[in-house]
N, C-alpha and C positions, 0 to 999 in steps of 0.2 A: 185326411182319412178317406178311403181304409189304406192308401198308399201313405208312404214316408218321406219329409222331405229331408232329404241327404244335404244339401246345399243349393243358396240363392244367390246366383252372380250380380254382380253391379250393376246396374239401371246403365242401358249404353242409348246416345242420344245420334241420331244423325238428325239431318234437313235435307231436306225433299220440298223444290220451290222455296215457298212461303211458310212450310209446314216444318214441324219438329214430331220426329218419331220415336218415343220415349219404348224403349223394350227389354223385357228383365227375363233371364233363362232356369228355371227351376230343374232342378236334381231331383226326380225321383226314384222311390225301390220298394221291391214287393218280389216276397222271395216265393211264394205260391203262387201256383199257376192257376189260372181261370181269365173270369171278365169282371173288370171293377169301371165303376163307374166315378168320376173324377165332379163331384156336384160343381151347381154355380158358384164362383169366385166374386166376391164383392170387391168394386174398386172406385175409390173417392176421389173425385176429379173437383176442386174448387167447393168442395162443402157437399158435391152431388155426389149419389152411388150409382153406379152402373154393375149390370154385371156380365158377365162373361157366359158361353153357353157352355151347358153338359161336357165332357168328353170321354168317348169308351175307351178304357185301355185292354188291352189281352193281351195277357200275360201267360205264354209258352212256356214247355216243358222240352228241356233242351237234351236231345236222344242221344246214349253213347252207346256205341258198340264196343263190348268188351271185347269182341275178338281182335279188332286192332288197336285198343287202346286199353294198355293195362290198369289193372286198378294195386296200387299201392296201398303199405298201411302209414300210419300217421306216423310222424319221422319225431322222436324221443325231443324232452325239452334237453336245449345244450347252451353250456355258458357261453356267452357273449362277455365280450370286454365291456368297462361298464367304461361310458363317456367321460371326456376330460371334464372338470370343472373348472371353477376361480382359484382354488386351492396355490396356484402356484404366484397370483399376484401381491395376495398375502407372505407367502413367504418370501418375496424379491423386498416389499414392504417392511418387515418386520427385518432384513438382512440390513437394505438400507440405512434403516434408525441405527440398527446395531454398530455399521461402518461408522456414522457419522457421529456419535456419541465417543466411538472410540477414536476417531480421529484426534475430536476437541481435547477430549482427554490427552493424548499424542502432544498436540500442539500448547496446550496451556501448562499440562504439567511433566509430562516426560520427556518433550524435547528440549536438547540442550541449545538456548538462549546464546544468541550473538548478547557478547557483555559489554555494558555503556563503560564510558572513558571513567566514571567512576568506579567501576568495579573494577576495571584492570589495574589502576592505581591501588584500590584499596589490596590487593593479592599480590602487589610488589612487594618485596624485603623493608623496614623498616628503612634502614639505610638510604635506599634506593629513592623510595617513596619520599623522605626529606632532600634529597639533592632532582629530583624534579619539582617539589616544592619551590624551591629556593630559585629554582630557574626559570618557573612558573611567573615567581614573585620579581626578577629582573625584568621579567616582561613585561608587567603590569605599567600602569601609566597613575600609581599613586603620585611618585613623587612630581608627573609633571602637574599634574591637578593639586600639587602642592597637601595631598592625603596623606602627611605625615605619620598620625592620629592609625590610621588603618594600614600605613607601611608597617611602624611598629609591632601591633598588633600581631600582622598575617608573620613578621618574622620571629617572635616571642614564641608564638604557636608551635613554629615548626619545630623550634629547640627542643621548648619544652614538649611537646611529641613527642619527640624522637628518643629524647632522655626518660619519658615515663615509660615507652615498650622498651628499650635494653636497660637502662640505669638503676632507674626508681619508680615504681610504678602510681605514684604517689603526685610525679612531678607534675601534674596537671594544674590539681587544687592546691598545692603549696603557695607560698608567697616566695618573694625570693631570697628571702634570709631563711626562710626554713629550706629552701631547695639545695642552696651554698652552703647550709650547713650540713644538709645532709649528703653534699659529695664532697666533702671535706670530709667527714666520718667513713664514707665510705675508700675515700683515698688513704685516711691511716688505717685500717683496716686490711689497704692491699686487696680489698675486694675488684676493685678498677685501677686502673694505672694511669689517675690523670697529672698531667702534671700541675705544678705551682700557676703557671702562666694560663692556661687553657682554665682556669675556674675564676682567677680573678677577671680575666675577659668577658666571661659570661656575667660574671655579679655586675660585672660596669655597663655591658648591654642592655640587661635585664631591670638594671634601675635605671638606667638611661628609659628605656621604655618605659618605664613604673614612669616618672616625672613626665614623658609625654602624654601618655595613657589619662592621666591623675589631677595634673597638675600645667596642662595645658602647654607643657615647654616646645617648645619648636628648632631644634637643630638646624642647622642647614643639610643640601642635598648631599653634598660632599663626603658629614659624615655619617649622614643615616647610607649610603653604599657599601661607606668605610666600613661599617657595621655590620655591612648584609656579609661583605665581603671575609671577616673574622668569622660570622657564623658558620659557614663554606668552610671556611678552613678547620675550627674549633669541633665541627660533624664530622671531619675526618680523623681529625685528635682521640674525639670519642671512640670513633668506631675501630681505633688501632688498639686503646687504652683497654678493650676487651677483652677478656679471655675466648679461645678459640671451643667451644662445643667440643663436647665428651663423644665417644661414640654412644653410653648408656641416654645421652640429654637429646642425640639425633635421633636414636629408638624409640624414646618418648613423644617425642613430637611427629616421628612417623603412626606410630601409633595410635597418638593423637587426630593425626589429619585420615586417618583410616577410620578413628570413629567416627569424626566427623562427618565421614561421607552413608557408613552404615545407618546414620541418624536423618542424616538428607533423604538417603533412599525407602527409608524407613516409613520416614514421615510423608513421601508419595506416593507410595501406597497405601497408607490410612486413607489418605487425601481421594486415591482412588478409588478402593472399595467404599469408601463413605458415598461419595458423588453415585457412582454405579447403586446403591442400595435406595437410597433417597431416590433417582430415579425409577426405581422400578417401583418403588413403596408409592410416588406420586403417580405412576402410571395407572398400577392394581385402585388406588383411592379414586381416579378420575375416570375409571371404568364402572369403578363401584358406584361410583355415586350417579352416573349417568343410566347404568344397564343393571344396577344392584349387585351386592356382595355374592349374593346367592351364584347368579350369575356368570361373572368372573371366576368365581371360586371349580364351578362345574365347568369352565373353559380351558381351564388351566390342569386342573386336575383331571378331567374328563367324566360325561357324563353318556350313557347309551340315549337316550331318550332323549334328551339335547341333541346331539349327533342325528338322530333318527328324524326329531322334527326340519333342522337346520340341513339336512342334505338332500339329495334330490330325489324326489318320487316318482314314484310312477303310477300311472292311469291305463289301467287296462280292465278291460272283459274277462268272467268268468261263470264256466258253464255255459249251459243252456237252454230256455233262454237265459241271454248273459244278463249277468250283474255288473253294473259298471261303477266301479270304484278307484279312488286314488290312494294309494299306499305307502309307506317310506321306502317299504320293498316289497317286489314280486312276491305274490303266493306262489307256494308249489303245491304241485295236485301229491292230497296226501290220500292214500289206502284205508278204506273203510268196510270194516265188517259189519257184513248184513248175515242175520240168523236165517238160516238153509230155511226155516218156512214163507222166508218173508224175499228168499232171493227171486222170483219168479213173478213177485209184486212191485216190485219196488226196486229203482234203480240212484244209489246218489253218487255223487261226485264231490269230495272235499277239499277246497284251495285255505291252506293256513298258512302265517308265519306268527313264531313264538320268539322273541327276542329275550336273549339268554341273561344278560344283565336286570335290564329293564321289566322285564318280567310280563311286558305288551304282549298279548294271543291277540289275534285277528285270526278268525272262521269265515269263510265263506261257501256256503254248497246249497246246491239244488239234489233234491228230492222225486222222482220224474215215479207218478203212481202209474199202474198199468190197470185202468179199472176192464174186471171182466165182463162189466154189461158190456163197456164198450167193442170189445173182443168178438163180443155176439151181434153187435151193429144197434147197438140200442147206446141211444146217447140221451145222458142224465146230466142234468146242469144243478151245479151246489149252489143253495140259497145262499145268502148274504149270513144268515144263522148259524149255519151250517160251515161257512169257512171259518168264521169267528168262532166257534166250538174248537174246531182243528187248530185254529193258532195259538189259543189258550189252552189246550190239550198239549202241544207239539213245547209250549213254554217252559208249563210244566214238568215235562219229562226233562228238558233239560235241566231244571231246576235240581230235580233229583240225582240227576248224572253229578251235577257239582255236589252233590253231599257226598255220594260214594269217594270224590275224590279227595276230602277232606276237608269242603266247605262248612261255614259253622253260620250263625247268629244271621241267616239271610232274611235282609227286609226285601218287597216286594213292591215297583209299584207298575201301572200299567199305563201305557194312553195310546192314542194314534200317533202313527208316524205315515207322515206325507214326504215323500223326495220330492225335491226340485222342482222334476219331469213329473209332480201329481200320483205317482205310484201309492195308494195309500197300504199301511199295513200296521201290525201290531208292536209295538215296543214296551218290551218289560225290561226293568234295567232295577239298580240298589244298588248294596252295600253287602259284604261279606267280611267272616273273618276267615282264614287259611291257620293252621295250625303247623308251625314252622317243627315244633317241637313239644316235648312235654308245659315248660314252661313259657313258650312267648307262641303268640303269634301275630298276622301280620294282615292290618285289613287293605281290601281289595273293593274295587267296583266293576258293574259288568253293566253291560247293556246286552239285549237280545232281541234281533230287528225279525220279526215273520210276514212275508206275503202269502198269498193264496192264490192261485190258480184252478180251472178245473181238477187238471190233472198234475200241478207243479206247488211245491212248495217249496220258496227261496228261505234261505236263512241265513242272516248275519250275525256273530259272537262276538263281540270285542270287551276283551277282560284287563284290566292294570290295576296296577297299587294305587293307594286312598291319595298317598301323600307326597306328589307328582306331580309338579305344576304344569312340567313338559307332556307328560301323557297326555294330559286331561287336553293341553291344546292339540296334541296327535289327534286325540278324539273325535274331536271338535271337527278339526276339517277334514278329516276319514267321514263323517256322519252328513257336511254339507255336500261333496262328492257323492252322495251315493245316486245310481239312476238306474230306473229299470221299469220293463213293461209285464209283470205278473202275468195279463191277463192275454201276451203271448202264445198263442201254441205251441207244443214240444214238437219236434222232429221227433214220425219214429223211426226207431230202428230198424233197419231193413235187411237186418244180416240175420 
């Protein structure tokens, strides 16, 4: 003081000989012109002080001639593009998950599957599927490991397979007297066309197998081939002894393999909307339980006040002298009627934003009095009394301005408010109710910040609903932002 410091650069070191010259460059300002005087500076070298001498500054008044240099008027406020944010690394973010969930989905359940050597088998013709069998089973190396036991066996299987999908559907869990008798019934019946020879063949394999299976008998290699070799042939016996498919029995089983697949596709998409629902239901719960339901809910759905805390503010001067606060957004200088006796007193300027959802008012404005002693060169300084009358008077009024505008049930309470930067001043702040309608209303809380100056009186309004958890933090750091020098002088007017 009485000058300002702007800014202090970094402490720059050279050597000189033996010696280190430690030197730091101060930014000062001082927008009045005269002679100030810059007092001793204390400075602790090793626990010691030292100090620094006096220094006179004067401070000039810088001459313009209007005749070559015009004077313009102050050029209107105009929209600027507002700056990029993050906004788009979130949505590359939130695309990504989206590709890649839909991918797995793609890959686990809608794409169509290279099919293992058993499924192509099992989707061959019954027929078919028994004479790869059979060939399967020639390959085998039962009979040289003397596996009788499981030659058997694997060739009983395929018959009777073969004969439970076109014959008898039965023939699986038959015995073999019941399986013989029952294509003996079906042969006098004329249902199958097999012959005499082709069914005793099979009862004589089948109990040949039953006595090895049972009974521990051992053939030799010769005719368990011999055997394999009648099967081969008796499967093609069978498959002649059929009747040839209706066109109405092809319909049907077309039919059939068309539901089949309506049911396939069916059920892959349960499969999908399920997985898709469960993940978003686990995502919404693991947001919720980290960040709160509440939260989430007002992310998703949207909330202004949310929005308003969460985006990017600004910090700017307003008036003069300025107020220096941070906002969600710019105030605009809004039009203020002053009553014709009071225009020639009194000069204000009003910066607000009202957010239309949310229901946030932010006030900002200076009051600039024109006192007429001082008009006459007579300069009167306001006691400490005397402001604090003014700022509980100036409270007041607006106290009564909110009833006009349909506040109700307002508590009061008062104390000091100190910024930051020490600016001390008055702070009345409560609770209110707003009457929405006949039947409901809607309570609200305010604060109302007053400084004092000789001739300046700042005022801050910041109004929002009760039941706002995001406001209330808007508040909060709109109230730690605030900075200002009250006790400032006004610029005057010189027009």
């Amino acid at each position: 003081m009485p000058l300002e410091a702007v800014e202090a650069l970094d402490i720059d070191t050279t050597k000189k000989d033996s010696k280190f010259l430690l030197s730091r460059i101060y930014k000062l300002t001082q927008f009045d012109s005269g002679s100030y005087t810059i007092p001793r500076q204390k400075i602790i070298i090793d626990e010691k002080p030292f100090f620094t001498d006096s220094l006179q500054v004067d401070v000039n008044t810088i001459e313009v001639d209007t005749t070559k240099q015009k004077l313009y008027d102050i050029k209107p406020i105009i929209e600027v593009q507002k700056s990029g944010s993050n906004w788009w690394k979130w949505l590359l973010a939130i695309i990504a998950a989206i590709v890649l969930v839909a991918f797995l989905l793609w890959w686990f359940i809608w794409r169509k599957k290279p099919l293992t050597e058993e499924e192509e088998i099992a989707l061959l013709p019954p027929y078919d599927r028994a004479k790869l069998a059979l060939q399967k089973l020639d390959e085998s190396q039962y009979l040289i490991r003397s596996e009788v036991k499981e030659y058997y066996s694997e060739l009983t299987f395929i018959i009777r397979k073969y004969l439970d999908e076109k014959v008898y559907d039965r023939a699986l869990e038959s015995t073999t007297d019941e399986l013989i008798a029952r294509l003996q019934l079906l042969k006098e019946g004329n249902q199958v066309h097999l012959t005499k020879d082709t069914i005793q063949n099979l009862q004589s394999i089948l109990k040949r197998a039953d006595l090895v299976k049972f009974a521990k008998s051992a053939p030799d290699t010769a005719l368990a081939e011999m055997d394999k070799a009648t099967i081969t042939k008796e499967v093609d016996a069978v498959k002649a002894s059929l009747p040839e498919p209706t066109e109405e029995e092809k319909l049907l089983d077309q039919q059939y393999k068309e539901a089949q697949e309506r049911k396939k596709k069916r059920r892959k998409i349960v499969l999908t909307v399920a997985i898709s629902l469960f993940l978003i239901v686990a995502t919404i719960v693991g947001f919720g339980i980290k960040y709160g339901f509440g939260y989430v809910k007002d992310t998703i759905v949207g909330h202004e006040s949310k929005e308003l805390l969460e985006g990017e503010w600004v910090e700017s001067a307003y008036g003069f002298p300025p107020i220096y606060i941070e906002t969600p957004k710019v105030l605009k200088r809004t039009e203020v009627e002053v009553p014709k006796e009071y225009q020639d007193k009194i000069k204000t300027s009003l910066f607000r934003y009202l957010a239309s959802e949310s229901g946030i008012d932010i006030q900002v404005s200076t009051t600039a009095f024109n006192n007429q002693s001082e008009q006459a060169g007579e300069q009167q300084q306001m006691s400490d009394e005397e402001k604090a009358q003014d700022l509980l008077k100036a409270s007041e009024n607006y106290l009564k301005k909110l009833e006009t505008q349909g506040a109700q049930d307002i508590t009061v309470k008062r104390e000091q408010f100190i910024t930051p930067n020490a600016a001390a001043g008055l702070k009345t702040f409560g609770s209110m109710n707003f009457s929405l309608d006949e039947n409901k209303s809607e309570l609200a809380n305010y604060i109302i910040l007053l400084f004092r100056a000789e001739n300046i009186r700042q005022q801050i309004v910041l109004v929002w609903r009760g039941e706002d958890s995001y406001a209330d933090d808007i508040i909060d750091r709109i109230l730690d932002s605030i900075e200002l020098n009250p006790d400032e002088p006004v610029e005057e007017d010189k027009e």
